[in-house]
C-alpha positions as MATLAB code, in Angstrom:
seq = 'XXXXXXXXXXXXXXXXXXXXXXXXXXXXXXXXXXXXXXXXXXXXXXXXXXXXXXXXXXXXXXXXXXXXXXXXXXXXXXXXXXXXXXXXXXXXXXXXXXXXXXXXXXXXXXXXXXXXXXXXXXXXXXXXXXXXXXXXXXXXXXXXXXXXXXXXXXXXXXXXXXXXXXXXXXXXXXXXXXXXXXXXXXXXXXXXXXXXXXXXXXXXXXXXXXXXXXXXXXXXX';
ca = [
     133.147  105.449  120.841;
     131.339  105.658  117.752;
     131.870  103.926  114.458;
     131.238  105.362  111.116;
     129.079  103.092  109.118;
     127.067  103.492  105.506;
     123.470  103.266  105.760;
     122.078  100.978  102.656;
     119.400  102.129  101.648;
     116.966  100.830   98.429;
     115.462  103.593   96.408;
     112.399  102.227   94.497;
     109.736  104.078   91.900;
     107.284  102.628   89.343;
     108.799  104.061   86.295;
     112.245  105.930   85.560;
     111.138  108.944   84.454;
     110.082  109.509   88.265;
     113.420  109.501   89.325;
     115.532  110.501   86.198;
     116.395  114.056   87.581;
     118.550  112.786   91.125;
     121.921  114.135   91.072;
     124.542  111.813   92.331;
     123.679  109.146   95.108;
     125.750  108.305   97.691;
     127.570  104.720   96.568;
     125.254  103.196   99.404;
     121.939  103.993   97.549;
     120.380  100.957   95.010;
     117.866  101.874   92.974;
     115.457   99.343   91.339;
     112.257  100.472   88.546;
     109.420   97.433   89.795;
     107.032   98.699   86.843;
     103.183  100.070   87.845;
     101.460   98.586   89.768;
     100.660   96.332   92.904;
     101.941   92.871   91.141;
     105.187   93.813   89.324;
     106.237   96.237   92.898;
     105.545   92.762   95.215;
     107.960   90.892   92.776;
     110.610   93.726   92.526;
     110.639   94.344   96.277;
     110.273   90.532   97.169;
     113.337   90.120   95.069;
     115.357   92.803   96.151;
     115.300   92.349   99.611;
     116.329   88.374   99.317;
     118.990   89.561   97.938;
     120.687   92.338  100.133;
     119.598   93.377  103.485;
     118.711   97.201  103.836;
     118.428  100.040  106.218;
     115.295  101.714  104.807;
     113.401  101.368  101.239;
     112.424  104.324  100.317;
     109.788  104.715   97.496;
     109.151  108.100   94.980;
     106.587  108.485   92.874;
     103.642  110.768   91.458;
     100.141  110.478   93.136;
      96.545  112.455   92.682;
      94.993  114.178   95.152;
      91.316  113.857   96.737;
      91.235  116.936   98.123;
      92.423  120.895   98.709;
      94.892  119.350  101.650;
      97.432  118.706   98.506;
      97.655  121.018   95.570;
      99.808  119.997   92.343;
     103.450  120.097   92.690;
     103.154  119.701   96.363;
     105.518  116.531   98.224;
     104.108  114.358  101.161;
     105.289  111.895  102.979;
     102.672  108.553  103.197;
     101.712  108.065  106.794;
      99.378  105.079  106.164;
      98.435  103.115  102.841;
      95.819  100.602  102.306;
      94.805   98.114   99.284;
      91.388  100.099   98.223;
      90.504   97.666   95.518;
      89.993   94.555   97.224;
      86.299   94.188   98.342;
      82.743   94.089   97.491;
      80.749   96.289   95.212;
      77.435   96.161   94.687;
      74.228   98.331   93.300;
      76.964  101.149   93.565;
      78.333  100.956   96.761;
      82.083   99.733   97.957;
      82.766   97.695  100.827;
      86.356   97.004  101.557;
      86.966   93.374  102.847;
      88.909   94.833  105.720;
      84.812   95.850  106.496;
      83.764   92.033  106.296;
      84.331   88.789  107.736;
      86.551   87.841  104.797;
      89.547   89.090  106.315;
      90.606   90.291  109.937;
      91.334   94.156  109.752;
      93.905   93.650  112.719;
      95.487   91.357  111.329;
      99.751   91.785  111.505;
     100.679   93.882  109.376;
      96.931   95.547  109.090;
      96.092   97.881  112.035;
      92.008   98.578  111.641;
      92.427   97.526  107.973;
      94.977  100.253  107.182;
      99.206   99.725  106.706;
     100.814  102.122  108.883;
     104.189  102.803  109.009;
     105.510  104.077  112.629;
     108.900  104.105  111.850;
     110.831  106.555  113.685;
     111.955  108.294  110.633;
     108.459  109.616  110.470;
     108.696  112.515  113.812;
     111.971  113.916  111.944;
     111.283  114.399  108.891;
     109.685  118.312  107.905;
     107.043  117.218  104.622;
     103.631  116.588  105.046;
     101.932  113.779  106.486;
      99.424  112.140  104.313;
      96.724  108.968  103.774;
      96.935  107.176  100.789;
      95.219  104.840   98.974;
      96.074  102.088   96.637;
      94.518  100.403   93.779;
      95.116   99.227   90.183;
      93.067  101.017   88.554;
      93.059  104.596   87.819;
      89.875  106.426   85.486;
      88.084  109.317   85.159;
      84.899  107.527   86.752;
      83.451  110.110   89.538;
      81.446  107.165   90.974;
      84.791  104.994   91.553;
      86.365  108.747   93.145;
      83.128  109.003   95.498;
      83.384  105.432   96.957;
      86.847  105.574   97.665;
      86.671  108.887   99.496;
      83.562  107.089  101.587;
      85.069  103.953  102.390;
      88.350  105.371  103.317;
      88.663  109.597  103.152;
      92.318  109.670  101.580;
      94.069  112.276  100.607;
      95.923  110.611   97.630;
      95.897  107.654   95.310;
      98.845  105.448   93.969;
      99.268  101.962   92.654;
     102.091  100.877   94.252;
     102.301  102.298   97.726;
     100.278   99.791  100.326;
     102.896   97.235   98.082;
     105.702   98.986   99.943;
     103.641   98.910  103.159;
     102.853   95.811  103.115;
     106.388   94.317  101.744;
     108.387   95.899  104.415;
     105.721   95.481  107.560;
     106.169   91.922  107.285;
     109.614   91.703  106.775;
     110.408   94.376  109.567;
     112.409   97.248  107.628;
     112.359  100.698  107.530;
     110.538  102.287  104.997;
     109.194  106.041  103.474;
     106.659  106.310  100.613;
     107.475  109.745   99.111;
     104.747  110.903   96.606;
     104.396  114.393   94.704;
     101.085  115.713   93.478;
     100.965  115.535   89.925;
      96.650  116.225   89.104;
      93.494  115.945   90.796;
      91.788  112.158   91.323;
      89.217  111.671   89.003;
      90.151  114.458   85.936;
      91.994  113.019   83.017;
      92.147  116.014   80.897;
      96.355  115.917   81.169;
      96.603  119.568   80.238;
      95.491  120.021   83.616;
      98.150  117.651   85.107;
     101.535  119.285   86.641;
     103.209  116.252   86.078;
     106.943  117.901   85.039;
     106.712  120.160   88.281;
     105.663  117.590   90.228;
     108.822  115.200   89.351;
     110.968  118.387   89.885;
     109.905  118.793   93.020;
     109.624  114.850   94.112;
     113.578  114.760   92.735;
     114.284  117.637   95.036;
     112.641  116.347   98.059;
     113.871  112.385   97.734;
     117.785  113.425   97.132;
     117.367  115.809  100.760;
     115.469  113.152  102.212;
     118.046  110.684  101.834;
     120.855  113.138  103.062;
     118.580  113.561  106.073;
     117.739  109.827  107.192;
     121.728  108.964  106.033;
     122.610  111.857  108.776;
     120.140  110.488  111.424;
     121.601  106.984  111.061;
     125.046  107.779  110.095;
     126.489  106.568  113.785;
     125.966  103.728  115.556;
     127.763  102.490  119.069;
];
């Protein structure tokens, strides 16, 4: 026999106007704004989560692209994440410290210094895979776009996702990291940014997201 049950789930983004275009959630959807970046997302999340226990945290937000894999506008789903900002750097060159002795690469929740998340969720879901990086910083610098594509060959950047990653790995829940492409790494000339089609389209793909995980989940014994 099967029992119907609500799946909780916590819906988290940077800033509201990522979010701001959702229709209706079901009553079994929080949503919490954690501000940008890597410190102000660990305190949100942190915070959240000692206070009600979820099936899956689920974060939106813009990101830029590295590459041709992921024009503007386009929605992907974060495979793996990992804190691109925390190393070495030195006559020009990055080393992350997941490459040095100053930290064990393997180390729960790292797998070979990246966050992955192999949540089951993953295999059913139809958007695009994709690797991300993190870090707090985002310029125009083509040096800082060029080590970062050396030391790690992402696809996109954010400043919150490996948060997420990281967050929910060690406290063993289910999580997504939705992202829409809003511009190309490395170009801050904004007339060249899609950022209004991109949140369209991330506000499209989060609300059917959710209907799909709620319907995968929706029964239990």
């Amino acid at each position: 026999m099967y029992e119907f049950r609500s799946m909780q789930i916590l819906l988290t983004a940077a800033t509201k106007a990522e979010i701001e275009l959702l229709d209706v959630l079901p009553a079994s959807v929080d949503i919490v704004i954690t501000g940008v970046g890597c410190p102000a997302a660990f305190y949100q999340l942190q915070k959240k989560l000692q206070q009600t226990k979820y099936d899956l945290v689920l974060q939106a937000g813009i990101a830029g692209s590295f590459n041709d894999k992921f024009l503007p506008g386009e929605v992907v789903i974060v495979r793996k994440d990992t804190f691109a900002d925390i190393g070495m750097e030195e006559s020009g060159e990055f080393v992350s410290i997941y490459q040095t002795a100053f930290a064990d690469k393997n180390k729960f929740p790292f797998s070979d210094g990246w966050l992955v998340n192999e949540d089951i969720y993953m295999s059913h879901l139809a958007l695009p895979l994709a690797t991300a990086v993190t870090i707090n910083k985002i310029s125009d610098s083509e040096l800082q776009k060029q080590q970062l594509v050396k030391s790690f060959s992402p696809d996109i950047e954010t400043m919150e996702g490996a948060a997420l990653h990281y967050v929910c790995l060690q406290e063993n829940i289910p999580f997504l990291q939705i992202r829409s492409i809003s511009n190309e790494v490395g170009i801050r000339d904004k007339s060249k940014w899609r950022i209004k089609e991109a949140i369209i389209n991330l506000n499209q793909e989060t609300e059917k997201l959710i209907m799909n995980v709620t319907e995968l989940k929706k029964y239990k014994n």
